[in-house]
GUDRENGU-767158 format. One record per residue: x, z, y of N, C-alpha, C in turn; chain; residue number from 0; residue in three letters. Coordinates in pm, 1 decimal. Each point is the difference from the previous one (the first is absolute). Layout:
N
SITE        n.u        n.w        n.v       ca.u       ca.w       ca.v        c.u        c.w        c.v   chain     n   res
SITE          X          Z          Y          X          Z          Y          X          Z          Y       A   NUM   Ala
...
//
This chain:
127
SITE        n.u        n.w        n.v       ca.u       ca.w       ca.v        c.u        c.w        c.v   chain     n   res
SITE    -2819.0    11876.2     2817.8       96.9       65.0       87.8      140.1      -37.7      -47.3       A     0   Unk
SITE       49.3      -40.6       89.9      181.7      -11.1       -9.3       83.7      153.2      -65.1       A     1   Unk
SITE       78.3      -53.5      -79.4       88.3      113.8      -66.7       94.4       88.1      112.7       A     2   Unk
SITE       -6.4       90.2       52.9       74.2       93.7       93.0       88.8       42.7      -87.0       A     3   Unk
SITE      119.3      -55.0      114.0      132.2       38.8      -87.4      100.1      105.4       46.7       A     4   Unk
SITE      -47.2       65.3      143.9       29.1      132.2       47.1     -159.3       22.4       85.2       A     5   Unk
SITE       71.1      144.4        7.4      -92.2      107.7       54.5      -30.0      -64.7      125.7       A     6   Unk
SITE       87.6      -16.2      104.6      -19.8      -72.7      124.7      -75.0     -128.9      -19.6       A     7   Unk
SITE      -40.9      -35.6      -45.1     -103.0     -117.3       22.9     -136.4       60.6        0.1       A     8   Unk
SITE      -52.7       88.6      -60.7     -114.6       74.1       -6.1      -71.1       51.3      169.4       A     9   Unk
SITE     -105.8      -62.0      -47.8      -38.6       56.5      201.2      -11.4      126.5        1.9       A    10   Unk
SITE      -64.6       83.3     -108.7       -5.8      166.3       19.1      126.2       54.7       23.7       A    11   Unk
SITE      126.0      -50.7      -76.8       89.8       44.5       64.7       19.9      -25.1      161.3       A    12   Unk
SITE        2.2      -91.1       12.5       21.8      -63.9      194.7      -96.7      108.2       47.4       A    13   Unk
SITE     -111.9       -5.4      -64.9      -94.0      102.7      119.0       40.1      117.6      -31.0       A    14   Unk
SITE       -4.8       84.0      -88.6      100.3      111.7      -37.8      146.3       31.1      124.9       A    15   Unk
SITE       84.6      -88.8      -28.6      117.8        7.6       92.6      -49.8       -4.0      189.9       A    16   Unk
SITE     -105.3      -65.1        5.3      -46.3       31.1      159.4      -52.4      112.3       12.6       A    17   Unk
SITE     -102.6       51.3      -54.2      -10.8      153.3       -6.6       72.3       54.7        6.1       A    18   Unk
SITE      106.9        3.2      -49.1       76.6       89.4      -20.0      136.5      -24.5      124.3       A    19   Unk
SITE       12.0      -96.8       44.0       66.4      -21.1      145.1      -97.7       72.6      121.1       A    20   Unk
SITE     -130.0       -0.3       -1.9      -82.4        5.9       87.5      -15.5      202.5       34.9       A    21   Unk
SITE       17.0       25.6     -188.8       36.4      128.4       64.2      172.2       66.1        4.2       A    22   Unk
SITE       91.4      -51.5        5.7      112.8       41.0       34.1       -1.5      -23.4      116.5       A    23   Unk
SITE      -68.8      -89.3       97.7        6.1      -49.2      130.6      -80.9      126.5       79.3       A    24   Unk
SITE     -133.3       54.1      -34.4      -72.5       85.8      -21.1       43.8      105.2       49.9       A    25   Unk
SITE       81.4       34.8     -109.3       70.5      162.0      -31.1      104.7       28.3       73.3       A    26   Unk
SITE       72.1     -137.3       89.1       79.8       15.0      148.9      -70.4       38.8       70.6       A    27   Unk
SITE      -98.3       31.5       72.5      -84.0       13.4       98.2      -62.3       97.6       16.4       A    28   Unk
SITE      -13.6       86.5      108.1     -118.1      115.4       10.5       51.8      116.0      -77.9       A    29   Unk
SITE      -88.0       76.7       -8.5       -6.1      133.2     -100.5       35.8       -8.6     -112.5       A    30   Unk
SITE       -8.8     -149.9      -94.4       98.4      -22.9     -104.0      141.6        2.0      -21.3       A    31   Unk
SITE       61.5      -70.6      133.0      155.8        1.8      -10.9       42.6      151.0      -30.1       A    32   Unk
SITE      -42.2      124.3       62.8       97.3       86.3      -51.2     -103.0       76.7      -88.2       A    33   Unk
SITE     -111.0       -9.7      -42.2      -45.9       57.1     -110.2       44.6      -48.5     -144.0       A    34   Unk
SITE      114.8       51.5      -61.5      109.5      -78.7      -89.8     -130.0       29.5     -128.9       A    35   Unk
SITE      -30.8       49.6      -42.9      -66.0       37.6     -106.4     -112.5      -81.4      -44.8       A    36   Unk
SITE      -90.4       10.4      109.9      -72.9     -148.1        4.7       -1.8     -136.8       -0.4       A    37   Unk
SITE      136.9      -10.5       65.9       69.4     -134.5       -4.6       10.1      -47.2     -106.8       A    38   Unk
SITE       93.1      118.3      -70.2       31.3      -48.4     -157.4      -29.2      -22.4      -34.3       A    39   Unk
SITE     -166.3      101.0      -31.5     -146.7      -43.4      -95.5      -56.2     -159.0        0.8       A    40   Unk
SITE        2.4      -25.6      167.2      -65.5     -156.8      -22.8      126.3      -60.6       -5.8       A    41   Unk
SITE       82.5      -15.1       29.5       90.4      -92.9      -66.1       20.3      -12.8     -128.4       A    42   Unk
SITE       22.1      160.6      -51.7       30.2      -50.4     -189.5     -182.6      -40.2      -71.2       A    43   Unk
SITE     -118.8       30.8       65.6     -107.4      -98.1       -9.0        8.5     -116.7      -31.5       A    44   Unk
SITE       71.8      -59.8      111.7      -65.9     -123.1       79.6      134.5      -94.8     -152.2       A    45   Unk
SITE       79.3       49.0       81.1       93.8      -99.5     -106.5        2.3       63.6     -150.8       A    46   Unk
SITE      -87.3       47.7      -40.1      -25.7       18.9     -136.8      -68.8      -94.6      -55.3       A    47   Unk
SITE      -56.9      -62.4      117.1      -90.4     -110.7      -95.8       46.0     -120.1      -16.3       A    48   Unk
SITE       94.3      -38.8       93.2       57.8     -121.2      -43.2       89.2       15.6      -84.9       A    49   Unk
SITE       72.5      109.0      -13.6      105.4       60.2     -117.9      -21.4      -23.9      -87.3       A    50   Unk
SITE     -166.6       25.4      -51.7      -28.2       35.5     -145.0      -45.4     -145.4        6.3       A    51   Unk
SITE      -95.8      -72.2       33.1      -19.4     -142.7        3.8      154.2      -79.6     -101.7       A    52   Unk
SITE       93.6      -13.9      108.4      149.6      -39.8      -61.9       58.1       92.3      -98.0       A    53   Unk
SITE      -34.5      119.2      -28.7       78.7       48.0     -139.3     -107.5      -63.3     -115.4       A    54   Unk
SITE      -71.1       28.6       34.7     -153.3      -44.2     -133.5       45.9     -165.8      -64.4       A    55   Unk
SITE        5.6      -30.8      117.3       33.0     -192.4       15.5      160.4       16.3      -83.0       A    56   Unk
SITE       72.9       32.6       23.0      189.3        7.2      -76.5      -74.5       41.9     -139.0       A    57   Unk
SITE      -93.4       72.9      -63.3       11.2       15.2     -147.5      -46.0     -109.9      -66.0       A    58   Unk
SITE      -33.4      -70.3       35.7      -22.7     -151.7       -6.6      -99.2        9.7     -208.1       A    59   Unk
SITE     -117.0       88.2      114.0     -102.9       49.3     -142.1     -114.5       36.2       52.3       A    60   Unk
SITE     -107.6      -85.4      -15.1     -122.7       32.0       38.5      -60.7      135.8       -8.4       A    61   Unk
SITE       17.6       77.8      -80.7      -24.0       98.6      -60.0       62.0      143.7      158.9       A    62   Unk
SITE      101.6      -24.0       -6.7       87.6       97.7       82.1      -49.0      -42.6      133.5       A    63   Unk
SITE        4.3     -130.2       40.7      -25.1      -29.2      133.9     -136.2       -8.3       15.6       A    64   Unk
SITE     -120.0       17.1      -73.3     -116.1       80.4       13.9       14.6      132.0       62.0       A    65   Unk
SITE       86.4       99.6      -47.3       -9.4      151.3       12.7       98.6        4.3      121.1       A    66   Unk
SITE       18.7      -99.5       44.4      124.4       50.8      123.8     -143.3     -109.9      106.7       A    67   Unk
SITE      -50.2      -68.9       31.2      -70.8      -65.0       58.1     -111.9      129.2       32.1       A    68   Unk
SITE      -24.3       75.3     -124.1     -120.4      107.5       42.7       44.5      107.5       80.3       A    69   Unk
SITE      166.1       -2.2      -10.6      107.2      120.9       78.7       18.4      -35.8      170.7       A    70   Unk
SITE      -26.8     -137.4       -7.6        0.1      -30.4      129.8     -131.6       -9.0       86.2       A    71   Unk
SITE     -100.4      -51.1      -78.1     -121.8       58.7       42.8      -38.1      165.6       52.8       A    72   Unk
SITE       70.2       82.4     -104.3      -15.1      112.9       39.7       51.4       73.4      108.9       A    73   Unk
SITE      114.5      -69.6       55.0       86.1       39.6       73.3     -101.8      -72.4      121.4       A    74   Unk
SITE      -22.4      -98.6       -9.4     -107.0      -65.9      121.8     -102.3      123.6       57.6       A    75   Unk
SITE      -45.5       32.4      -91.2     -120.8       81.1        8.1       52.1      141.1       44.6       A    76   Unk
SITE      112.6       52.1      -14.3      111.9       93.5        1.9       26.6       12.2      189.1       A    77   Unk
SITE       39.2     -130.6       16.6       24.8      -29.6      148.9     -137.8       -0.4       96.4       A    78   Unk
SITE     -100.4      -49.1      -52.8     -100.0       -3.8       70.2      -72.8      129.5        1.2       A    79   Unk
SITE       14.6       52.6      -54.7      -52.7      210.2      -16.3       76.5      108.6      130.2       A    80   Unk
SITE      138.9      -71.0      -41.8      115.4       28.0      132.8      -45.8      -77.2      146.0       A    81   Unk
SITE      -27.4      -94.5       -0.6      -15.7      -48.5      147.4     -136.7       87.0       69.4       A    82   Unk
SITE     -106.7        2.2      -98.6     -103.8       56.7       45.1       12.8      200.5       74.4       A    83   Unk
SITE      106.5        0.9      -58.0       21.0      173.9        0.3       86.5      -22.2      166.8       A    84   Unk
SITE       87.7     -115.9       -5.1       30.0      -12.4      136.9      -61.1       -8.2      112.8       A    85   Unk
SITE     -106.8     -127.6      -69.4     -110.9      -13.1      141.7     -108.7      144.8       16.1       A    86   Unk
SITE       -2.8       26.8      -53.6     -100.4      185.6      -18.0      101.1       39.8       81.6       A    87   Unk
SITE      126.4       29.0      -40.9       71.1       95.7      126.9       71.4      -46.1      122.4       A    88   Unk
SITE      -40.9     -145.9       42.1       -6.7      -46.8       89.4      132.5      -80.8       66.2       A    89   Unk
SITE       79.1      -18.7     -137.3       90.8      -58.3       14.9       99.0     -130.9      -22.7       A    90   Unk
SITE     -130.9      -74.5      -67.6      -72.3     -118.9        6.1     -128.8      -94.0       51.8       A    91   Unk
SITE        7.6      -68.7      131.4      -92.5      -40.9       43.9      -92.0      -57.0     -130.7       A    92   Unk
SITE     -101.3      -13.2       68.9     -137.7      -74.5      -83.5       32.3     -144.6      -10.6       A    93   Unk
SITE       59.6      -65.3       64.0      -13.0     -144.5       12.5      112.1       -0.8     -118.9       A    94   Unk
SITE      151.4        8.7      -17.3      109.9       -3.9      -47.9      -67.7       47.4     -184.0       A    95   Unk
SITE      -39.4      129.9       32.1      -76.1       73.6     -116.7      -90.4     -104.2      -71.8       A    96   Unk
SITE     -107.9     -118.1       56.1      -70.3      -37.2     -101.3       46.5     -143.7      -34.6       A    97   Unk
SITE      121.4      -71.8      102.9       82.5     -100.3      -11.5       87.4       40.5     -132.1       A    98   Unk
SITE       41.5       61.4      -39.2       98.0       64.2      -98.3     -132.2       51.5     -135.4       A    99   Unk
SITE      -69.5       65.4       47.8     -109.7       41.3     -135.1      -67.9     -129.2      -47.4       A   100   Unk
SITE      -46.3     -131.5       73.2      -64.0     -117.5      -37.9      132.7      -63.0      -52.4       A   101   Unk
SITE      155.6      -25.9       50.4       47.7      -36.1     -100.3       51.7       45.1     -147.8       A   102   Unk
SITE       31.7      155.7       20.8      -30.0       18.1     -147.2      -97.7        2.4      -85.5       A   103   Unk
SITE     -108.7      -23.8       55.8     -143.4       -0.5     -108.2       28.0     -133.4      -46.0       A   104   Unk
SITE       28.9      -87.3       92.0       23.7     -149.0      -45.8       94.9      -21.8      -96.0       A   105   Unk
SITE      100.6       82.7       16.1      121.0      -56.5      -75.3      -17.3       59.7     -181.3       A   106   Unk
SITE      -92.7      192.2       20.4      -34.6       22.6      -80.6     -140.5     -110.9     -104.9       A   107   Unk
SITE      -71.0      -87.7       57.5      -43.8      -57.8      -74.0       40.5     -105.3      -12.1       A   108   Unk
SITE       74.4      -29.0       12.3      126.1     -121.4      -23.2       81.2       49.1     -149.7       A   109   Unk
SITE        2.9       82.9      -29.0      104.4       32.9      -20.6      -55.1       31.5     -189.9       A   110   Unk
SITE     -162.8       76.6       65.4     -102.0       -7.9     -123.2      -47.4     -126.2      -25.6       A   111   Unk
SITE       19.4      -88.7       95.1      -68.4     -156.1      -69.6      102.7      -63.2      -68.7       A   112   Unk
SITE      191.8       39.0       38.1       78.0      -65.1      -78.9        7.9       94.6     -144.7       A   113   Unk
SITE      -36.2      122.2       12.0        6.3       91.6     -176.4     -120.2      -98.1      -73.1       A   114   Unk
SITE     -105.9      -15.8       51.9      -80.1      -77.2      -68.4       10.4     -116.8      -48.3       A   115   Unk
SITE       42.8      -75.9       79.7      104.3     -122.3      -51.2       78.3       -0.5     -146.8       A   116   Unk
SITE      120.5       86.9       39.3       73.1       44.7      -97.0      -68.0       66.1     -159.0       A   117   Unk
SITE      -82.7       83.5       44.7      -79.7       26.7     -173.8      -83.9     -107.3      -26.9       A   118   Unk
SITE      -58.5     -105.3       62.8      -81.1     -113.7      -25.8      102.1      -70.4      -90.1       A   119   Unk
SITE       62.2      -15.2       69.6      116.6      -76.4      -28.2       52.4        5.0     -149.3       A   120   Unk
SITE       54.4      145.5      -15.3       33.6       86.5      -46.0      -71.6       -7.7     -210.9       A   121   Unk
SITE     -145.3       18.2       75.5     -114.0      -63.6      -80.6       18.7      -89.2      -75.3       A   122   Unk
SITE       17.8     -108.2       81.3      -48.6     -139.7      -52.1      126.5      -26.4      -79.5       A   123   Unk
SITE       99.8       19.7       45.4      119.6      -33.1      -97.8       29.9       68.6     -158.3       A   124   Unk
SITE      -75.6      115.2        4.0      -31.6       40.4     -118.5     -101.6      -23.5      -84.5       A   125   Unk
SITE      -71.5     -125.4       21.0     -100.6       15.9      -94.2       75.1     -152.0      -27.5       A   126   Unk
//
C-alpha cells in the first residue's frame, strides 16, 4: 500500500463524507426538517465518523488512530440504531432506510478491514 499523506485520500473517509451529505440532504425534508432534535442527532452521527476518521489520521500514531477508527465505527453503528427508530415511526421510507443501512454496514466493515490492516501492520514492524 502507498503511504497516505492526508486523511482525504482514504476511501472510508470519502464514504464517510457521503453519508454524511446524504443525511444533511435527508434532514431538509419531511418530518425531519422541523424536528430540530433529531436532526441534530443524525447529523452530529453521521459526521462523527468522518471527524474521528481525520482526527485519528492528524495524530499521525497508529496507536491513537486505532481508538479513533473504533470511534467512528461506533458512531456508524450509532447512526444506523437511529435510522431504524425512524423507519419504526414511519418517518423514513424502507427503500431510503436500507440504501443508507447497507451503506453503513459497508463502510463499517471497511473501516474494520482498514483497523486490521493497521495492527497487522502494526505487528510486523515490531518484531
Amino acid at each position: 500500500m502507498a503511504k497516505i499523506s492526508h486523511f482525504e485520500e482514504l476511501d472510508i473517509w470519502k464514504d464517510a463524507v457521503k453519508i454524511g451529505v446524504q443525511i444533511y440532504k435527508l434532514t431538509e425534508f419531511g418530518k425531519l426538517k422541523n424536528d430540530f432534535s433529531a436532526k441534530d442527532q443524525l447529523r452530529r452521527a453521521a459526521i462523527s465518523i468522518s471527524n474521528n476518521i481525520a482526527e485519528g489520521f492528524e495524530y499521525n500514531n497508529n496507536r491513537s488512530f486505532l481508538k479513533f477508527l473504533l470511534y467512528s465505527k461506533g458512531s456508524a453503528g450509532e447512526l444506523r440504531s437511529q435510522l431504524y427508530v425512524l423507519k419504526e415511526a414511519g418517518i423514513l421510507d424502507k427503500d431510503k432506510f436500507e440504501s443508507l443501512r447497507s451503506d453503513l454496514l459497508k463502510l463499517s466493515k471497511s473501516i474494520e478491514g482498514f483497523r486490521k490492516y493497521l495492527k497487522d501492520f502494526e505487528k510486523k514492524n515490531q518484531s
